[in-house]
DODREN-43155 format. One line per 10 residues: their letters; for each residue x, y, z of C-alpha. Coordinates in Angstrom, 3 decimals, m for minus. Example, Ala and Ser with C-alpha at 12.3 -4.5 7.8 and 13.67 -1.06 7.14 Angstrom:
as) 12.300/m4.500/7.800 | 13.670/m1.060/7.140;
This chain:
xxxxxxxxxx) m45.728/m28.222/5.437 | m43.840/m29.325/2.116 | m44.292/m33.171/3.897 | m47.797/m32.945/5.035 | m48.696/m32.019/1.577 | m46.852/m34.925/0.044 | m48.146/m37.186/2.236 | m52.053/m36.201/1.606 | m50.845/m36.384/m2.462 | m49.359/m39.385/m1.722;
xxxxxxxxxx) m53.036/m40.899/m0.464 | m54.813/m39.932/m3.302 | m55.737/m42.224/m5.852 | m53.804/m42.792/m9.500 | m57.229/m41.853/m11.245 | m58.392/m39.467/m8.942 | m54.777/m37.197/m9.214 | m55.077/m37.675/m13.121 | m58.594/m35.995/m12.580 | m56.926/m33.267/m10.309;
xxxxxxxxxx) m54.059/m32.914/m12.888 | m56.867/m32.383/m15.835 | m58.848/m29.728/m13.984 | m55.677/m27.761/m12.919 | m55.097/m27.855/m16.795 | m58.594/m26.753/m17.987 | m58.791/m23.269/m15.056 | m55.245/m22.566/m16.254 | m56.223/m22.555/m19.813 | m59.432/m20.682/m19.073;
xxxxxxxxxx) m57.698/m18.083/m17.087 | m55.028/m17.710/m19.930 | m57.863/m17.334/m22.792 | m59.770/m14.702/m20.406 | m56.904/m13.193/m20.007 | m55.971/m13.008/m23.611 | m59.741/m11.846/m24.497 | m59.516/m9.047/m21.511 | m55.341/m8.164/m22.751 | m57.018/m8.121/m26.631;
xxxxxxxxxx) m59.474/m6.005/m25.261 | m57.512/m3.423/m23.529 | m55.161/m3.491/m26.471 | m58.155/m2.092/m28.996 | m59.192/0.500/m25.995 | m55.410/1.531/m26.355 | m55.602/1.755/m30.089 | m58.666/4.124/m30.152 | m57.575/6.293/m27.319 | m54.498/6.713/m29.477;
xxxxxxxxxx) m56.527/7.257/m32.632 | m58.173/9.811/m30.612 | m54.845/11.963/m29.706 | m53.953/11.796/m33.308 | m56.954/13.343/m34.460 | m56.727/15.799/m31.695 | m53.358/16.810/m32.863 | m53.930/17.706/m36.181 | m57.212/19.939/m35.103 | m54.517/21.470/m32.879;
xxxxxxxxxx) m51.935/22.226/m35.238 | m54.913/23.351/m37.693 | m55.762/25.977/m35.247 | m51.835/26.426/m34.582 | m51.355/27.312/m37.803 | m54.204/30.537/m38.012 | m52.730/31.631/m34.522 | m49.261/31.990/m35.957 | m51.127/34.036/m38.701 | m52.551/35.561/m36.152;
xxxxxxxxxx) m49.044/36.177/m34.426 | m47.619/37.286/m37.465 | m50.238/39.742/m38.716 | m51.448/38.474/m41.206 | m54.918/37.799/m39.845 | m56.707/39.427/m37.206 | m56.857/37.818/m33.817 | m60.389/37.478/m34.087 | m60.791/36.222/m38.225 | m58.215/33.902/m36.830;
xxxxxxxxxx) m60.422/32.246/m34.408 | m63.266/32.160/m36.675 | m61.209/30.759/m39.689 | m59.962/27.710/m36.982 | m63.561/27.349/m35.513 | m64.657/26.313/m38.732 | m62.171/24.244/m40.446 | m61.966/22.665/m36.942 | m65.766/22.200/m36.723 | m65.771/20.447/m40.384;
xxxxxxxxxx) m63.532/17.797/m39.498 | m64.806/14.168/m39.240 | m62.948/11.011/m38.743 | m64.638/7.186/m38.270 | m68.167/6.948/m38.107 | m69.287/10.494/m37.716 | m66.506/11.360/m35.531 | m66.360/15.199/m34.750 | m64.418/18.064/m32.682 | m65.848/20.298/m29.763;
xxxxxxxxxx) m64.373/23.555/m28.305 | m64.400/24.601/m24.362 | m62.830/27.505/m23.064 | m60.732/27.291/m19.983 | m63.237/28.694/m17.986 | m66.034/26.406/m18.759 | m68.110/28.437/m21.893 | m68.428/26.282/m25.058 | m66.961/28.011/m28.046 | m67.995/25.698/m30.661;
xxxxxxxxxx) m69.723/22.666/m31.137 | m70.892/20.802/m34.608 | m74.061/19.371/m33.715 | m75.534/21.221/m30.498 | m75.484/24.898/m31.413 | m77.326/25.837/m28.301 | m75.030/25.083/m26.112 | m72.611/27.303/m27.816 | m71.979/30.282/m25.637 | m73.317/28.941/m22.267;
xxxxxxxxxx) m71.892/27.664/m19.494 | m71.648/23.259/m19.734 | m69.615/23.008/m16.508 | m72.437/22.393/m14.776 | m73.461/19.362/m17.489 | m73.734/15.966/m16.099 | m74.175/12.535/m17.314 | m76.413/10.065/m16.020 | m74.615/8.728/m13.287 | m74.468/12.505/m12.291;
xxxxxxxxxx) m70.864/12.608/m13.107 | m69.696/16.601/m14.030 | m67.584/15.562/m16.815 | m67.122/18.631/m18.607 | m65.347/20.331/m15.199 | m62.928/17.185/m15.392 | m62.099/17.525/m19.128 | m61.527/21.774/m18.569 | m59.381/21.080/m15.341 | m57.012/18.107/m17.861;
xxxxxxxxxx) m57.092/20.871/m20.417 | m55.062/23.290/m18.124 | m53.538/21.060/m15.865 | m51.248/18.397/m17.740 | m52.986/19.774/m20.731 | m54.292/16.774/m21.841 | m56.443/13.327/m20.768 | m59.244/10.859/m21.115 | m62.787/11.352/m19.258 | m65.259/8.137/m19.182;
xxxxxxxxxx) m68.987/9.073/m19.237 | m71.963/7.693/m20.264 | m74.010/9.689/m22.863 | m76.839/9.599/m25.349 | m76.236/7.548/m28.669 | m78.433/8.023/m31.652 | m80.411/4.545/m31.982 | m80.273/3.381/m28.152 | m83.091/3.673/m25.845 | m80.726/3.728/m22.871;
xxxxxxxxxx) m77.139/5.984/m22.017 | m73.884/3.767/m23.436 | m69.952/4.350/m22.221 | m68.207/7.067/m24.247 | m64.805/8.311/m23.447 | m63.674/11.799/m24.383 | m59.998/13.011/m24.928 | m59.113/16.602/m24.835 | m55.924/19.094/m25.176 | m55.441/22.694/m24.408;
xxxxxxxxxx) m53.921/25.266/m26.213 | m52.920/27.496/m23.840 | m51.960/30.794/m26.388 | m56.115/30.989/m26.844 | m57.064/29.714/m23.662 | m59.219/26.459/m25.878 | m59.509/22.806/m24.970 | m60.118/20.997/m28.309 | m61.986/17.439/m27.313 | m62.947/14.817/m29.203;
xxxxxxxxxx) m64.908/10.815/m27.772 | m66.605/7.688/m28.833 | m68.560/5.761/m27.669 | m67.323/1.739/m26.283 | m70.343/0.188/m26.675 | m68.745/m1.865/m29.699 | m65.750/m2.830/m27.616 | m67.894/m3.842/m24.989 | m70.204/m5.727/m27.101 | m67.198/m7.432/m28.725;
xxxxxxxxxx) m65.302/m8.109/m25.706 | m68.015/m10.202/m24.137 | m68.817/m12.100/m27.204 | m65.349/m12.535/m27.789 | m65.877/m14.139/m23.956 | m68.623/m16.125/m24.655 | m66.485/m17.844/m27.423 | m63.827/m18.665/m25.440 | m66.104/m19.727/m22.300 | m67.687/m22.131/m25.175;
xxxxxxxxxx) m64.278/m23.515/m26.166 | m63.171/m23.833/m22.520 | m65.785/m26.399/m22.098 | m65.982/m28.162/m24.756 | m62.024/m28.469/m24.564 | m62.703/m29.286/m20.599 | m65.127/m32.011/m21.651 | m63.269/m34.013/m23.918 | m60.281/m33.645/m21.751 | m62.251/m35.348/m18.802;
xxxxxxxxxx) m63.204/m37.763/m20.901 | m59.564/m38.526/m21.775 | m58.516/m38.392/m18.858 | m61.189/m40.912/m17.878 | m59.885/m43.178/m19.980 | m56.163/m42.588/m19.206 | m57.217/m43.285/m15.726 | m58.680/m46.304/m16.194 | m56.263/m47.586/m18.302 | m54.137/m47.360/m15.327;
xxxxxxxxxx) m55.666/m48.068/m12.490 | m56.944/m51.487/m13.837 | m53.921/m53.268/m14.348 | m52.496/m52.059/m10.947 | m55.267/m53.255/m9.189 | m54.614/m56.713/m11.218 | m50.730/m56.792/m10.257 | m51.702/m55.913/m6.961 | m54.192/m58.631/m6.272 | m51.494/m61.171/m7.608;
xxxxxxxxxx) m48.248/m59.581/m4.905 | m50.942/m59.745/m2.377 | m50.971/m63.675/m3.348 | m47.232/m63.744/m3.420 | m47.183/m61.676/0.055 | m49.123/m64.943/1.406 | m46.484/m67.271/m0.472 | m48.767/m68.237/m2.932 | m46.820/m68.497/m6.332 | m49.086/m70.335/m8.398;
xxxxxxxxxx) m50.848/m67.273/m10.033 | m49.673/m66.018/m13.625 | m48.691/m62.304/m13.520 | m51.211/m60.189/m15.369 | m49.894/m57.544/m18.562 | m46.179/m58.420/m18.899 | m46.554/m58.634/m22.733 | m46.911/m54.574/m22.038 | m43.792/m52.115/m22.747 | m44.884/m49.308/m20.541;
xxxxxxxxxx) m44.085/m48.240/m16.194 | m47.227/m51.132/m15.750 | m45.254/m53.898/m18.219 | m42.419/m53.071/m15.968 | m44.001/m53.647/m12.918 | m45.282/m56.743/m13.794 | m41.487/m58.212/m14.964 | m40.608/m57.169/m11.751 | m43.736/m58.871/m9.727 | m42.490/m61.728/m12.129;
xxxxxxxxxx) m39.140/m61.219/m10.544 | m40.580/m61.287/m7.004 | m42.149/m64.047/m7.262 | m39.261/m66.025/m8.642 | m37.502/m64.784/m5.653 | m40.137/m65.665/m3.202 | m40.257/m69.384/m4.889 | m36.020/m69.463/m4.459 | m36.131/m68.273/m0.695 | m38.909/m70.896/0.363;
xxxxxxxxxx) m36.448/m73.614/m1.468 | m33.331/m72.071/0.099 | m35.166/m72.194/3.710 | m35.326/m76.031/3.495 | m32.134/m76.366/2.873 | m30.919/m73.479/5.761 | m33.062/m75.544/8.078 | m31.019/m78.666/7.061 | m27.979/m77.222/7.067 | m28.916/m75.348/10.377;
xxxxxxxxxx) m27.384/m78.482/12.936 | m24.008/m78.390/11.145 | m23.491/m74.859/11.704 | m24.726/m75.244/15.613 | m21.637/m77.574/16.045 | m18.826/m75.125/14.205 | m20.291/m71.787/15.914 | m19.465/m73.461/19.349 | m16.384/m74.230/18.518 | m15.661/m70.740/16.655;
xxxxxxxxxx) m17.095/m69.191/20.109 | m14.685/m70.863/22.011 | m11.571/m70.213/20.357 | m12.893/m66.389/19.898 | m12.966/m66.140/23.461 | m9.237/m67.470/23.561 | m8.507/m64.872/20.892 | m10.578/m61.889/22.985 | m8.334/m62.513/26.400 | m5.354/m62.283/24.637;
xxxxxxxxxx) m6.405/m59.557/22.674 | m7.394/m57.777/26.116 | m4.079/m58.767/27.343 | m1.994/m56.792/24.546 | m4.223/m54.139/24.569 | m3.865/m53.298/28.538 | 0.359/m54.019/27.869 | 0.042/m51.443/25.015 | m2.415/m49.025/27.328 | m0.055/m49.240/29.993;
xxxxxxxxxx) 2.884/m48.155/27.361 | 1.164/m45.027/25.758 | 0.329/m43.770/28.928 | 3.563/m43.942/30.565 | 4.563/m42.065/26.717 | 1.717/m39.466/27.397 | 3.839/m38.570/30.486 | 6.551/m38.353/28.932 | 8.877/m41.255/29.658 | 10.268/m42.025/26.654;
xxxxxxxxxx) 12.501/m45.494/28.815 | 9.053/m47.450/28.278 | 9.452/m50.307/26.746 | 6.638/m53.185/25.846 | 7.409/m56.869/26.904 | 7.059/m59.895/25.295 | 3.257/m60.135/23.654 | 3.184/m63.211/21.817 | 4.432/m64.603/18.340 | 1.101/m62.892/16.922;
xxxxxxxxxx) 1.712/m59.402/18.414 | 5.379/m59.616/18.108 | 5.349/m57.165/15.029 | 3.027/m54.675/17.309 | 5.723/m55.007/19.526 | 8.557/m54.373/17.381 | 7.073/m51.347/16.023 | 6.250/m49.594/19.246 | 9.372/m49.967/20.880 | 11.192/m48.762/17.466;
xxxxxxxxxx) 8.805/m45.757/17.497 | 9.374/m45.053/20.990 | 13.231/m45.301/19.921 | 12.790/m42.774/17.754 | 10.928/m40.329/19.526 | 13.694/m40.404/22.108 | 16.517/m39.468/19.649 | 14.176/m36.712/17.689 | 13.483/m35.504/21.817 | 17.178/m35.661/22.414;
xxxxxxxxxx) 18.348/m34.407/19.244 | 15.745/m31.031/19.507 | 17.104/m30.483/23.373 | 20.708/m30.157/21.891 | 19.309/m27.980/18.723 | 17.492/m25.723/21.724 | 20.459/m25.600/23.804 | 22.769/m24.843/20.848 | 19.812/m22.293/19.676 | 19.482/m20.340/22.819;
xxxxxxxxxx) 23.067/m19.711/23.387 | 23.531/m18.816/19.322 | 20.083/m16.626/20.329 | 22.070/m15.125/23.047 | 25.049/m13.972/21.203 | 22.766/m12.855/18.133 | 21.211/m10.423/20.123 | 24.425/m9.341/22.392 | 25.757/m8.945/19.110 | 23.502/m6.690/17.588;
xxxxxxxxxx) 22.861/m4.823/20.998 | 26.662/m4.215/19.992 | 26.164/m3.014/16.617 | 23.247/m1.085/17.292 | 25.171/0.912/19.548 | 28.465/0.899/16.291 | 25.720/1.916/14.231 | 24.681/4.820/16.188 | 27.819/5.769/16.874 | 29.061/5.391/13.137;
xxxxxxxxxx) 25.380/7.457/11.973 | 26.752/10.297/14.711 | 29.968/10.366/13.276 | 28.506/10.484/9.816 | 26.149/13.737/10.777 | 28.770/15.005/12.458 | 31.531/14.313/9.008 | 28.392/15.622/6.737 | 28.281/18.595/8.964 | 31.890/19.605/8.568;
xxxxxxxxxx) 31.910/18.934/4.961 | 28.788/21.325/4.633 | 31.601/23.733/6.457 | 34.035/22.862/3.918 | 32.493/23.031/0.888 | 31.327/26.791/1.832 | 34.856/27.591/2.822 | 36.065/26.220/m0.670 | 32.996/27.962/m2.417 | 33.742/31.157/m0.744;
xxxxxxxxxx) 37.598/30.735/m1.597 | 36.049/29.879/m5.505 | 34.278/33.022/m4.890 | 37.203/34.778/m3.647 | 39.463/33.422/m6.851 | 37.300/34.420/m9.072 | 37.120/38.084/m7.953 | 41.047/38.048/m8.097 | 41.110/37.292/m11.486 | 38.457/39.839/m12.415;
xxxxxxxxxx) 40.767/42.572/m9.821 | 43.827/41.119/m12.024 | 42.442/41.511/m15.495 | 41.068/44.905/m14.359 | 45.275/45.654/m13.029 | 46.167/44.402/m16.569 | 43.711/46.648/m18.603 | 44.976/49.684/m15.883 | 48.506/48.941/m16.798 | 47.948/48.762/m20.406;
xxxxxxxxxx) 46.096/51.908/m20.052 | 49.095/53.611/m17.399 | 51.704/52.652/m20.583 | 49.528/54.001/m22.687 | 48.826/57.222/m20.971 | 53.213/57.287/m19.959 | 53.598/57.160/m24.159 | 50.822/60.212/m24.290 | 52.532/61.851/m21.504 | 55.583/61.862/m23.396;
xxxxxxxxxx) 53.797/63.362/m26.363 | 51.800/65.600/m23.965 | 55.497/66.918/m22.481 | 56.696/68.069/m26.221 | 53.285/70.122/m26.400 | 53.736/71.374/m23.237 | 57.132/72.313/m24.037 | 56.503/74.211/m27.281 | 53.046/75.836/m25.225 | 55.022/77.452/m22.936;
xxxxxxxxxx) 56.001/80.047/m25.093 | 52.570/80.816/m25.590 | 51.727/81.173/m21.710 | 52.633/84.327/m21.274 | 49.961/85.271/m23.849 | 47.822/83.071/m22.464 | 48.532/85.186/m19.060 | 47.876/88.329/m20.205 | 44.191/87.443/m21.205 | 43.789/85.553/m17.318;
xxxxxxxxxx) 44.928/88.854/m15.369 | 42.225/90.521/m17.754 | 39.648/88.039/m16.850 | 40.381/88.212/m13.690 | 39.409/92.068/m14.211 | 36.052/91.677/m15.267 | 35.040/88.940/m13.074 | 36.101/91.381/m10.354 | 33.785/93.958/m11.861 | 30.878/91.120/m12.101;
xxxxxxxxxx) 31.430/90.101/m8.518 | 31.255/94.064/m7.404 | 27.824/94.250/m9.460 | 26.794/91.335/m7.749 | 27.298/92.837/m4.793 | 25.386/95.439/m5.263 | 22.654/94.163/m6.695 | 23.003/91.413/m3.314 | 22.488/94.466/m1.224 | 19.536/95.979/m3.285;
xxxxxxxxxx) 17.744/92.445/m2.662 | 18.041/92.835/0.679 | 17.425/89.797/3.569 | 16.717/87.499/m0.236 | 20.092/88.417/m1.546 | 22.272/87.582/1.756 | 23.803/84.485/0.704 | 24.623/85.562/m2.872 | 26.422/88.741/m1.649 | 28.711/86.375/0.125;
xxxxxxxxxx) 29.213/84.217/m2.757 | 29.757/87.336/m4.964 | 32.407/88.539/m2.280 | 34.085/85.429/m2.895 | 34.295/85.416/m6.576 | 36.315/88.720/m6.454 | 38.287/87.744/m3.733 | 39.205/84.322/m6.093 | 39.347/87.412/m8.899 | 42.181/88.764/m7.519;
xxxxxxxxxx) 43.823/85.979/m6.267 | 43.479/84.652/m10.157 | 45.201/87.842/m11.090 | 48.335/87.307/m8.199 | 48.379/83.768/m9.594 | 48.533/84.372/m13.089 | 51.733/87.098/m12.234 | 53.561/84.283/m10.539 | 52.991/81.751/m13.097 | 54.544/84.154/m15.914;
xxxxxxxxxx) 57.209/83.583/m13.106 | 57.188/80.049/m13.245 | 56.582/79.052/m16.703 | 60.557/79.781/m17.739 | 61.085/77.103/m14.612 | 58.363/74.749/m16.085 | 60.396/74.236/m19.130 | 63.333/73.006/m17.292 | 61.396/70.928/m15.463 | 59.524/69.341/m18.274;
xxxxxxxxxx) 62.539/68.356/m19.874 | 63.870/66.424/m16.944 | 59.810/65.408/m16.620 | 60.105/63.363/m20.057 | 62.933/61.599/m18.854 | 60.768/60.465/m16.091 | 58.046/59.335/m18.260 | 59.766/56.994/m20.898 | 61.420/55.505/m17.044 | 58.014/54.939/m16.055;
xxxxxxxxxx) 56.650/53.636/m19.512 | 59.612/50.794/m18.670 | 58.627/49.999/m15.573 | 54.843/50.079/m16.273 | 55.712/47.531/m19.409 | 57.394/45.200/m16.910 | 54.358/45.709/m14.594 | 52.067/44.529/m17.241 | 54.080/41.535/m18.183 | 54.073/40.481/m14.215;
xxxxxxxxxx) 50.464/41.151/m13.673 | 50.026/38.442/m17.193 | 51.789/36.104/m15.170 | 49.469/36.747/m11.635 | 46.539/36.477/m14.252 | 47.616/33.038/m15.708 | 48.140/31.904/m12.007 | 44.934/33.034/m10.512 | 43.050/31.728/m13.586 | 44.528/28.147/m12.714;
xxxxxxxxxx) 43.446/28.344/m8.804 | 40.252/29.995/m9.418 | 39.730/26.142/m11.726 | 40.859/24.287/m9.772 | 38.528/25.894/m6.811 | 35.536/25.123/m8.692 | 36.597/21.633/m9.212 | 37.031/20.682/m5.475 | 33.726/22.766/m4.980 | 31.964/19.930/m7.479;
xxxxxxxxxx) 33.836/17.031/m5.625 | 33.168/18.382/m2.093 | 29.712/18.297/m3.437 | 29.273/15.429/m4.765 | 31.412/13.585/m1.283 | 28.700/15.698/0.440 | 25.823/13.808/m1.188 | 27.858/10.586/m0.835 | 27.799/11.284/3.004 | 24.210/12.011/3.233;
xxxxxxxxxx) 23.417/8.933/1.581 | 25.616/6.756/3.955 | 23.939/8.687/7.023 | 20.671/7.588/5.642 | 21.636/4.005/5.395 | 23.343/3.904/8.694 | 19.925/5.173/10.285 | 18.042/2.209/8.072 | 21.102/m0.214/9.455 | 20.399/1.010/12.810;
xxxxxxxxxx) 16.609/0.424/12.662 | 17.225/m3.298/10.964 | 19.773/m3.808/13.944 | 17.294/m3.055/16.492 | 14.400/m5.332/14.793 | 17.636/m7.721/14.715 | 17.926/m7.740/18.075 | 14.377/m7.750/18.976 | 13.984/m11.200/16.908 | 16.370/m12.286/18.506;
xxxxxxxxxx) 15.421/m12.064/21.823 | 12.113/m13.458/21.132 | 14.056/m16.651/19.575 | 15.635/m17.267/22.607 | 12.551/m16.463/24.590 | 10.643/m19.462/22.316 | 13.857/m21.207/22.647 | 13.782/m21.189/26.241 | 10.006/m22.368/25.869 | 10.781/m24.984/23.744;
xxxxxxxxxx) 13.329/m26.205/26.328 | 11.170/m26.265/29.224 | 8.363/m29.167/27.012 | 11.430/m30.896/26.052 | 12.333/m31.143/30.056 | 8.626/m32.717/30.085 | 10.801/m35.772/28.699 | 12.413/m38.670/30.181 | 15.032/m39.609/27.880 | 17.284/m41.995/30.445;
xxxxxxxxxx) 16.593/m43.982/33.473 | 18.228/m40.747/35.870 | 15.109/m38.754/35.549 | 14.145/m35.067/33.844 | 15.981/m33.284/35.640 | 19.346/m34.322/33.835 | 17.568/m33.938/31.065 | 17.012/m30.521/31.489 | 20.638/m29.990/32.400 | 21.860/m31.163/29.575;
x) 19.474/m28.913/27.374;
């Protein structure tokens, strides 16, 4: 499409696409000044629609303001309505500019210049184009609350209905729609004058604009018709004409240097075919000659090229013995060069089959190797788990003997407090023995009131009774206990008699007694000292228990740590060995194309033993 369209451009005349050119100008300028006139236009339709809402706004905060009153009791609901009817009602803004009043359910409340319709019903009021506008500006009044409504109306000093547009906004505490409109009549008149003008500029801009471009046009077009009528001559070898307009220092002056040029050229080739045309039998006699010693050249040229042919295909196949014969003193560098590469590519060949060879086997004992180590490693990591186990054992054996060490030293500081109690108590005793001795003259007193209490508590135990048996089933079990107290009663008694008995005995024993206290206050001292010593001991093993504890600990750790590497070593040995297989699997490959070689007159097959 893009080259259809260039073409058909491309057949148009100079003049006639500067004509094109200048109309395309003119509707593009008349479309941008109509659309400036129509965008101006719109813009003052804006600007009065917005005049309109401002106006409406302060009616509706005027009537805002008496219904707060209202809200706040400071005016009756009703003198508050009134009050806002009529400031509202004498407001004017522009020429003559006033407010109207609907309720939301279609009754005007108030209206400046029609009182009769005040009161009545004006839904049902139409323009003449039978458009209900009043239902329209009552339904934008509820529902967004606010909005434009075009109409055509009635304007003082026209015979015939113009365009008005109305705005109006509800206020919803008072069910009201406060509207407002003017008329467009004096946009539209100015709009289409403002049209006419620039319909009357468009053409008289479009006019002089043709005639420029009239003149451009011709201004072109002549002088290329002029140059062309002269290469037209030159086309037909005719040189004798003088080139029109190269005094000119435009495109067409430039044209006509080069038409000069041309025809210099033209006058040069008809001289330079005379002499070609002399020159022509010379030539005839050399190109024979040339054409028979380029024939020589071609069959030896064939010659090398089916030697060399022969060469690189025997190479393709892989004998690597080929050699090229004798191809001539010319060719005797091509020669040189392909046997020495050949030469070389049989010692890289032979030199990669030993590296394969030497590869594989080193492949093979790589992964023997670590098949071998993976199996150490395992072995080691069981070893480890099994080591870490046992010195989990340990170190709870040597915490429990830590545990045990430390109780022995509290068990041995509580000996050493006993014994230092035991002497203390063996000096008391000794004390206690030289009381006891000067008490027991006082026993026998000391008897004397026993056997009497031993009296009455067998009287209280025979009241007890009694009063047991008066309590009947209730009093069973404390009869029995009552029986017992006197029995213990006069046991007390028989064993107060016989210690009167024994008290002069007591005496002789307590004497020997304190002898055998201040024997065991010795011993207990040397207990005490010995017990130090056990304490001082225990105290040093207990230490040294918690100290292995934190080593066995921290060899414990150690241990875990090597177990984890040995399992990492492990895995590495086992991607070890799988790399290494696969190297000696490509190894092997690499082997088998070598073997594709024939390094010596004997064949591949040696080769391949070799590798």
């Amino acid at each position: 499409m893009g080259l259809f369209e260039f073409q058909i451009v491309k057949n148009i005349r100079i003049s006639t696409r500067i004509y094109l050119l200048t109309a395309m100008a003119l509707f593009f300028m008349a479309a941008a000044m109509i659309y400036k006139t129509q965008a101006a236009n719109e813009e003052v339709n804006d600007e009065r629609r917005q005049m309109l809402r401002n106006v409406t706004e302060s009616a509706i905060s005027v009537i805002a303001s008496y219904e707060k009153l209202a809200r706040d009791g400071a005016l009756s609901e009703e003198e508050a309505k009134t009050r806002a009817i009529a400031d509202v009602m004498a407001m004017r803004f522009g020429e003559g500019g006033y407010f109207f009043i609907n309720s939301f359910d279609g009754m005007m409340v108030a209206h400046p210049l029609n009182a009769k319709l005040i009161g009545t019903d004006v839904r049902g009021l139409k323009d003449t184009h039978g458009k209900a506008f009043n239902i329209e500006l009552i339904q934008l009044s509820q529902n967004p609350g606010s909005g434009f409504v075009d109409y055509y109306w009635d304007k003082p000093g026209q015979s015939q209905p113009v365009e008005k547009f109305s705005y109006i906004q509800g206020f919803k505490p008072w069910g009201w729609g406060i509207g407002t409109g003017v008329y467009a009549d004096d946009l539209a008149a100015k709009y289409y004058a403002s049209l006419t003008t620039t319909i009357a500029i468009t053409l008289l801009a479009g006019i002089a604009t043709l005639l420029a471009a009239l003149a451009i046009g011709r201004s072109i077009s002549r002088p290329i018709n002029r140059l062309k009528d002269v290469m037209l001559e030159v086309s037909r070898n005719e040189t004798h004409s003088t080139v029109p307009d190269t005094d000119r220092k435009d495109e067409i002056g430039n044209m006509a240097d080069a038409l000069v040029l041309l025809r210099n050229s033209v006058i040069e080739r008809n001289e330079l075919e005379i002499r070609q045309r002399e020159q022509q039998g010379l030539l005839d006699g050399e190109r024979s000659a040339n054409e028979e010693r380029q024939a020589a050249v071609a069959r030896s040229q064939s010659r090398v090229v089916e030697t060399i042919g022969s060469a690189l295909e025997r190479l393709a196949q892989g004998d690597l013995t080929v050699e090229v014969p004798d191809l001539g003193r010319d060719y005797e560098k091509l020669r040189r060069d392909f046997n020495g590469a050949v030469d070389a590519l049989k010692s890289t060949i032979a030199a990669i089959a030993e590296s394969t060879a030497v590869v594989n086997g080193s492949a093979g004992e790589i992964s023997r190797a670590a098949n071998d180590l993976s199996q150490r490693t395992e072995q080691q990591a069981a070893s480890l788990e099994e080591t870490a186990a046992a010195l989990d054992e340990i170190t709870a054996a040597v915490q429990n003997s830590t545990s045990r060490a430390e109780e022995a030293k509290r068990m041995v500081s509580e000996a050493r407090a006993g014994a230092a109690r035991s002497s203390e108590v063996v000096r008391n005793a000794i004390d206690a023995m030289g009381r006891i001795e000067h008490s027991s003259s006082k026993i026998g007193e000391i008897i004397g009131v026993i056997d009497d209490i031993a009296f009455q508590t067998n009287l209280l135990a025979l009241n007890a009774g009694v009063e047991a048996a008066r309590a009947g089933e209730a009093g069973k079990g404390f009869a029995v206990v009552a029986q017992e107290v006197r029995e213990l009663a006069q046991r007390s008694a028989n064993a107060a008699k016989e210690i009167k008995a024994l008290i002069n005995a007591s005496t002789t024993e307590v004497s020997a007694g304190v002898n055998l206290v201040e024997e065991t206050g010795s011993s207990l001292s040397d207990i005490e000292r010995r017990v130090n010593d056990i304490n001082e001991r225990i105290v040093a093993i207990a230490t040294a228990a918690q100290e292995q504890a934190v080593g066995l600990r921290e060899i414990n750790t150690a241990v875990n740590q090597m177990d984890q590497m040995t399992q990492q070593n492990a895995a590495m040995v086992e991607e070890t060995s799988a790399a290494s297989q696969t190297l000696a699997q490509e190894s092997g490959q690499l082997a088998g194309r070598i073997a594709h070689f024939q390094l010596t007159g004997s064949g591949r097959g040696e080769m391949r033993r070799a590798a």
